[in-house]
DRENKOL-46927 format. One record per residue (C-alpha): residue number from 1; residue in one letter; x, y, z negated. Coordinates in pm, 1 decimal, m for minus. Example, Ala and Ser with C-alpha at 12.3 -4.5 7.8 and 13.67 -1.06 7.14 Angstrom:
BEGIN
{dofi 1; 'A'; {1230.0; m450.0; m780.0}}
{dofi 2; 'S'; {1367.0; m106.0; m714.0}}
//
This chain:
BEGIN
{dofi 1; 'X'; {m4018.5; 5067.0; m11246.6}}
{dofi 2; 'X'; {m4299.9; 5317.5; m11151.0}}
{dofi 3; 'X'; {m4647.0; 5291.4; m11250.6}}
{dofi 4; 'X'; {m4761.1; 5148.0; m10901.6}}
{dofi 5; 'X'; {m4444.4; 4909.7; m10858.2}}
{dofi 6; 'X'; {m4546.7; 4776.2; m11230.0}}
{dofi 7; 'X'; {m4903.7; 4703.6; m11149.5}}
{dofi 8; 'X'; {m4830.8; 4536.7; m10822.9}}
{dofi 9; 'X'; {m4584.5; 4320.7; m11066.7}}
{dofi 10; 'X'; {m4910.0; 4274.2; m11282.5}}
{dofi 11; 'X'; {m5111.4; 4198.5; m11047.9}}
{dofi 12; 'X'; {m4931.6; 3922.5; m10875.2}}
{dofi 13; 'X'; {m4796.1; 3715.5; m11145.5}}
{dofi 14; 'X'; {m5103.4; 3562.8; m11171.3}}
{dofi 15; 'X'; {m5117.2; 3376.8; m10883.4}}
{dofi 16; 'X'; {m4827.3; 3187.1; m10993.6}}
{dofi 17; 'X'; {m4591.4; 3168.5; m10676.5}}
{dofi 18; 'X'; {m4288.1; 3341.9; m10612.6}}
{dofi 19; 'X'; {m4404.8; 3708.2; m10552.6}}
{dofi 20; 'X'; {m4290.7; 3910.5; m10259.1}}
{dofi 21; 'X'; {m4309.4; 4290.1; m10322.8}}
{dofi 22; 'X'; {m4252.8; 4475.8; m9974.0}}
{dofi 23; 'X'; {m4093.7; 4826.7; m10019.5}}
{dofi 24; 'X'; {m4022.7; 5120.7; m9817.9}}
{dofi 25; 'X'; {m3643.5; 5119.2; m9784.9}}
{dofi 26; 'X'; {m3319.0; 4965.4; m9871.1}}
{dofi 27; 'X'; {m3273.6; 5241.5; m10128.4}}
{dofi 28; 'X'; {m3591.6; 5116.7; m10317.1}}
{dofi 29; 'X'; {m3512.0; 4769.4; m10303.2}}
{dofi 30; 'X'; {m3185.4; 4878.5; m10464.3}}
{dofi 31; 'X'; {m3337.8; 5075.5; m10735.3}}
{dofi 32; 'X'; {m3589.5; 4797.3; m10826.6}}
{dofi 33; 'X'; {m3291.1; 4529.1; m10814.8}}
{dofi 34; 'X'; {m3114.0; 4756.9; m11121.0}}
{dofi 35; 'X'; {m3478.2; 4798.7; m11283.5}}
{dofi 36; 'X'; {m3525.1; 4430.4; m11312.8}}
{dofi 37; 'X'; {m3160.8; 4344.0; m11418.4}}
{dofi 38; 'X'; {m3161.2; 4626.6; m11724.2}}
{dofi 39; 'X'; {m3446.7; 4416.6; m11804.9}}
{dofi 40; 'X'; {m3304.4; 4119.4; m11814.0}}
{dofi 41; 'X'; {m3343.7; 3943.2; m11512.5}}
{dofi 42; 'X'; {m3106.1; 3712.1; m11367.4}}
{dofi 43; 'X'; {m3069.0; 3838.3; m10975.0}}
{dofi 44; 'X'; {m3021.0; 3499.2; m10755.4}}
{dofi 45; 'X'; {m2947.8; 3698.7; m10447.1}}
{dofi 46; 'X'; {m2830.3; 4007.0; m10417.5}}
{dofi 47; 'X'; {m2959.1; 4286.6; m10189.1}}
{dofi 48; 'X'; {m2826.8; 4199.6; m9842.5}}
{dofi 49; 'X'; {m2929.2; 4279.5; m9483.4}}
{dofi 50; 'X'; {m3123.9; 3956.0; m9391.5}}
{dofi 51; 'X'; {m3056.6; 3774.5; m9027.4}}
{dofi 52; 'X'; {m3460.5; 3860.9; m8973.8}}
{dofi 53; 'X'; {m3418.6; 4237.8; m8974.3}}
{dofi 54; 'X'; {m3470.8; 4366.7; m9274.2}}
{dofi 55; 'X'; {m3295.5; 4379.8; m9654.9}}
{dofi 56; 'X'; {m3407.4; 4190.6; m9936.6}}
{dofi 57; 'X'; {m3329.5; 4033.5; m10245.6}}
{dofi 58; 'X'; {m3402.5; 3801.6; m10544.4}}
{dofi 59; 'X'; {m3445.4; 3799.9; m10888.9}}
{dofi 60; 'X'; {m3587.5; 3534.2; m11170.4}}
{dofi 61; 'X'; {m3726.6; 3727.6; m11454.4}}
{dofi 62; 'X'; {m3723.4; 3650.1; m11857.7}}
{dofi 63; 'X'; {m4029.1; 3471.1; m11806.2}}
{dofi 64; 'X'; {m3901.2; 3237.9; m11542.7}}
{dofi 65; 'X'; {m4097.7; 3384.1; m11228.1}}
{dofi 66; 'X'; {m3922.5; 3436.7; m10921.5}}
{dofi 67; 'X'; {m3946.8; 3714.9; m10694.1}}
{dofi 68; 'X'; {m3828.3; 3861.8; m10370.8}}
{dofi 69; 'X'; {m3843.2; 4263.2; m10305.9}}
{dofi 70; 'X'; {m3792.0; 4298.9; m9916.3}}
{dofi 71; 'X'; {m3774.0; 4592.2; m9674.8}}
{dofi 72; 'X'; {m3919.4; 4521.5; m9349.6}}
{dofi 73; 'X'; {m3836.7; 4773.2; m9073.5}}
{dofi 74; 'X'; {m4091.3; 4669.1; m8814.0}}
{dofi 75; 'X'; {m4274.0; 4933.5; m8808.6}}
{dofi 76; 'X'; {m4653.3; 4730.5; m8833.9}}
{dofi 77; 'X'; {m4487.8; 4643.6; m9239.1}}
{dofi 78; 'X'; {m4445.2; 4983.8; m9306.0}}
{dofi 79; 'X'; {m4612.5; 5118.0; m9627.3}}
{dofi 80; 'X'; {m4822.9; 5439.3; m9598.0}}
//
């Protein structure tokens, strides 16, 4: 995980709610999916093309919080 991606991580987790992590791409969603299972996450769902549009996926990490990284490509969810 980057430095940015990590804090974002950070940052949520203490909300306590499943987290939902927009990137910019199906690639990134991808790379963060591998990130999270080398570090021991259990991935629920696997990155798919979702029936709203975009590509997402889901994971449960070692501590038991659940999260979704998604990939909108409606253009007013773009990062930037």
């Amino acid at each position: 995980m980057d430095g940015e991606t990590h804090r974002q991580f950070i940052a949520v987790l203490f909300f306590g709610a499943p987290v939902r992590v927009v990137q910019d791409g199906q690639i990134k969603v991808d790379e963060i999916i591998a990130q999270a299972r080398a570090a021991g996450a259990q991935v629920t769902n696997p990155p798919a093309d979702r029936a709203w549009g975009g590509y997402s996926a889901h994971f449960q990490d070692p501590d038991g919080h659940l999260w979704e990284i998604a990939w909108n490509p409606d253009p007013k969810f773009a990062i930037g």
